[in-house]
N, C-alpha and C positions, 0 to 999 in steps of 0.2 A: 825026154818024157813026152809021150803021146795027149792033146789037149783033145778035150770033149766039145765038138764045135754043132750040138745038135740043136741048142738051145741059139744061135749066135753069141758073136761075142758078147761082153760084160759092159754093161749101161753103167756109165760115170753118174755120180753124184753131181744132180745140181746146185748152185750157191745158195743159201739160204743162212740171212742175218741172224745174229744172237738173238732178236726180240722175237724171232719164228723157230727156233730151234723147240722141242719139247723140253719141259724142265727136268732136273736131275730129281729120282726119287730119293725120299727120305734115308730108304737103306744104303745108299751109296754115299750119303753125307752122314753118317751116323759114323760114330769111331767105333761103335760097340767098343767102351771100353768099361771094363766092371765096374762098379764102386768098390772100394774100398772099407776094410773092419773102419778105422779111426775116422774118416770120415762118417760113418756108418754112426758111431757114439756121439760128434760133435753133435750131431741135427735133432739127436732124442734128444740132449739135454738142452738146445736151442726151445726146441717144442716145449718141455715140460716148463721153462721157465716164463716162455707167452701163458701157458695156461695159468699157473700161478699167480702173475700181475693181472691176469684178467679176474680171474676168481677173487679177488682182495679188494680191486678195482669195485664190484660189483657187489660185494658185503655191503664196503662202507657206505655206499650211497644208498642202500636199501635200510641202512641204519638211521644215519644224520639227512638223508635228505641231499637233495640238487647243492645246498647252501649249507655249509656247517653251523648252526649260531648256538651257542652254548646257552643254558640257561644262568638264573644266577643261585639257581640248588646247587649245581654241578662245580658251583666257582667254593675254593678252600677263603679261610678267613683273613689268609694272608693274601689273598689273590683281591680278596673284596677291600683291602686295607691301602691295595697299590692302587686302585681306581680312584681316580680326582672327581667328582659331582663339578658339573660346570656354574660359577658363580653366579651367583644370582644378583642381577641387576638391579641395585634401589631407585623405587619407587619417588621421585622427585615430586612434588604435590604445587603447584602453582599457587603463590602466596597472593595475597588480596589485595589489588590495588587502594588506597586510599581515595576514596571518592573526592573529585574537585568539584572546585566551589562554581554553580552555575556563573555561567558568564553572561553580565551585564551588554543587553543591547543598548548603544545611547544613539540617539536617535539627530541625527542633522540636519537640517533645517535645508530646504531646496530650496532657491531663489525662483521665484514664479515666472512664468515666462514672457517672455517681450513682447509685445504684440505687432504684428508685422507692419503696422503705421507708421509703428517711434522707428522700426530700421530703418524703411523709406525714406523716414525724415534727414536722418541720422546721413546715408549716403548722398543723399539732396547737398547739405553743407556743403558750400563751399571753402575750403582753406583759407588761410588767413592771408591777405599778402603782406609782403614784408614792409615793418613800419619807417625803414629807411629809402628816402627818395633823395636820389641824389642832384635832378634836373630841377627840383622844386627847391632845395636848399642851397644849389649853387649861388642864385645873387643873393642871398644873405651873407656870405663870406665872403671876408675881407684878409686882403695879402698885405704883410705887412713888409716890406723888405728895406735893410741899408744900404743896397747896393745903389749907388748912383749911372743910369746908363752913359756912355760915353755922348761927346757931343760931335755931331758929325764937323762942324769945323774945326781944321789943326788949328794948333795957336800959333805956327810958324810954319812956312811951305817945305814943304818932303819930295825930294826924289829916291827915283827906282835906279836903280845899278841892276844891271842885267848879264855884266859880264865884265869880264878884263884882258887885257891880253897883252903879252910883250910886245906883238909886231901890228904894227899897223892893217898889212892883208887879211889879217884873222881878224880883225877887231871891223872891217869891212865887210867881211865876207858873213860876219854872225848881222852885222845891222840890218842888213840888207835880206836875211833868211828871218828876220823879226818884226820887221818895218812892213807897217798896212798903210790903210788912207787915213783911218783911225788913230793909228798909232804909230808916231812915225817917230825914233828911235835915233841916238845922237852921241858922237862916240867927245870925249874928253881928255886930253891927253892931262897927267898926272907926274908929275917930278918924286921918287921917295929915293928912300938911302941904297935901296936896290938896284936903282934904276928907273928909266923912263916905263910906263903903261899907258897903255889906252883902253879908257872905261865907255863901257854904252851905257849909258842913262837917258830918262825921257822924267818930264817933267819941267816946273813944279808943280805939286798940288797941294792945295788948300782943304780940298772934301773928301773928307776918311772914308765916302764909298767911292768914289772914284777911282781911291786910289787902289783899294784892296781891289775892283774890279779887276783894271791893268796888271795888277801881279798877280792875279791867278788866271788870266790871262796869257803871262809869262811861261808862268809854271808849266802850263799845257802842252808848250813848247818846248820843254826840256830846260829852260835857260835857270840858270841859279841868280834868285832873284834876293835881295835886300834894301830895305829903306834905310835912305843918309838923308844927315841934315846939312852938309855942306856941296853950296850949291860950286858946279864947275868955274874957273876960271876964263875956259875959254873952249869951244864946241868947234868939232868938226863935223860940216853935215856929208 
């Protein structure tokens, strides 16, 4: 088939997006499709019955107003016989106090005021001091007592036992740990059912401070000291 090339060839369509394309007219999107008889009745009697509500609509309010309110002509006798009247409240009347009896002022009597001298005075005072002296009433008492003091001379001479011991070495060894220049200490040998002892004793004494001096004395030393009254028989210095 012979092509017509007078014109040149045939120019392609350039790309162009859906939002630049021209829109589809109305008659290309129309179905043209008829309406129909039955549809055609449904929408009269949709219509006739909007008019109707609207018409009834618009009586009544041109009748009763925006607000229905009934009068009470309008209301039957049995309608005015269901209505309750809201109860009326009684009137309560405040009863009359009994007047009381004026009340008596009695009147008290103020003590008059002090005048600033008598306080003066009054602080001035000195306290009382106590009526008991006891420096002042010491020589007027008298001590009465039975006790007889002791009299510093013995009635018989007293030695001090210092110690005892079975062997001789100990009974030397303690003298001699005991013995001053003052007091010089003196062993006794002793015969009992036991056996022989030898006792340190120093004395005698006559003067009950002397003697208690020497035994505490003693004591200070550790030594276990006692007062006898039998004097040794025979002394080892």
């Amino acid at each position: 088939m012979a092509r017509d090339f007078r014109y040149g060839p045939a120019q392609k369509a350039g790309y162009q997006r859906k939002s630049q394309q021209p829109a589809a007219t109305n008659e290309s999107k129309a179905t043209g499709r008829p309406l129909s008889s039955k549809g055609f009745v449904w929408l009269v009697i949709g219509l006739s019955l909007a008019l109707a509500a609207s018409f009834y609509i618009t009586n009544h309010f041109k009748q009763h107003g925006p607000k229905s309110q009934w009068s009470q002509a309008d209301l039957t006798e049995q309608e005015r016989g269901l209505m309750v009247e809201p109860a009326s409240t009684p009137i309560v009347q405040p009863q009359a106090q009994p007047e009381s009896a004026p009340t008596q002022v009695v009147a008290v009597p103020v003590a008059p005021p002090v005048p600033v001298e008598a306080e003066a005075s009054a602080a001035v005072i000195e306290p009382p001091k106590p009526s008991f002296r006891f420096y002042d009433d010491l020589p007027r008492l008298t001590t009465v007592t039975d006790v007889q003091p002791l009299p510093v001379q013995l009635p018989e001479p007293m030695w001090i036992q210092a110690g005892s011991f079975r062997h001789l070495e100990q009974a030397q060894r303690e003298q001699r740990r005991l013995s001053t220049d003052e007091r010089v200490m003196q062993i006794a040998p002793i015969e009992t059912p036991n056996g022989k002892f030898y006792r340190i004793v120093i004395g005698p004494y006559t003067d009950r401070l002397k003697l208690n001096q020497h035994r505490n004395e003693l004591r200070r030393f550790g030594a276990d000291t006692r007062v006898v009254k039998i004097a040794p028989q025979s002394t080892i210095d």
